[in-house]
C-alpha positions as CSV (number, residue, x, y, z in Angstrom):
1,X,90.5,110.6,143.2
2,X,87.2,110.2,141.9
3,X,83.8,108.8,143.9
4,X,83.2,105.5,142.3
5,X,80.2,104.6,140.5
6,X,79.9,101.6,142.3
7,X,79.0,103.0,145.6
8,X,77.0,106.3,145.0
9,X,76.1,108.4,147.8
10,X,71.5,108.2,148.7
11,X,69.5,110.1,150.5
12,X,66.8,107.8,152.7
13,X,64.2,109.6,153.7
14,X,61.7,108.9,156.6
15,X,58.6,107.2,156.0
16,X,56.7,108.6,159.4
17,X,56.2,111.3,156.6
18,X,58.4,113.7,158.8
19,X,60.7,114.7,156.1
20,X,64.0,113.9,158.1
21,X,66.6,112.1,155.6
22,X,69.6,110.9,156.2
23,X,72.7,110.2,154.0
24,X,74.8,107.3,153.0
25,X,76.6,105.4,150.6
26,X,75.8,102.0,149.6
27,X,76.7,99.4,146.9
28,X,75.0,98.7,143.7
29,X,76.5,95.2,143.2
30,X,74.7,94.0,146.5
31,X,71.9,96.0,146.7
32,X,70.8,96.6,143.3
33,X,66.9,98.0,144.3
34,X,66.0,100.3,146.7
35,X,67.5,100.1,149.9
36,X,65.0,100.5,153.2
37,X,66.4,100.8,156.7
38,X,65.4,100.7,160.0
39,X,66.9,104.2,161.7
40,X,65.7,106.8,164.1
41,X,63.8,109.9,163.5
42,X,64.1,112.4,165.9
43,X,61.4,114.2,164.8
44,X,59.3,111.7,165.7
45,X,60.9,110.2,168.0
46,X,61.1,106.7,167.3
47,X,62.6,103.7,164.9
48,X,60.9,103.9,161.8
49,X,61.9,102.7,158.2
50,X,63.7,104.9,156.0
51,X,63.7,104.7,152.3
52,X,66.5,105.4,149.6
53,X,65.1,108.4,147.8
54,X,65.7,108.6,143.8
């Protein structure tokens, strides 16, 4: 079966400017622009926002 179009797989990156990313899927019909999140770098050590990487 093939991975929809609808729901590609991004990669958000960290904003702290650690360069720790993490990967998910999300869906284009709902969240047509880039997606930010709030998630935990453990580089840093904290919550920080993470931003869907092109």
């Amino acid at each position: 079966m093939a991975r929809s179009e609808l729901r590609p797989v991004v990669k958000l990156r960290s904003t702290a400017g650690t360069g720790h990313t993490y990967v998910t899927r999300k869906n284009r019909r709902n969240d047509p622009d880039r997606l930010t999140l709030l998630k935990y770098d453990p580089v840093a050590r904290k919550h920080v926002l993470f931003r869907e990487e092109r």
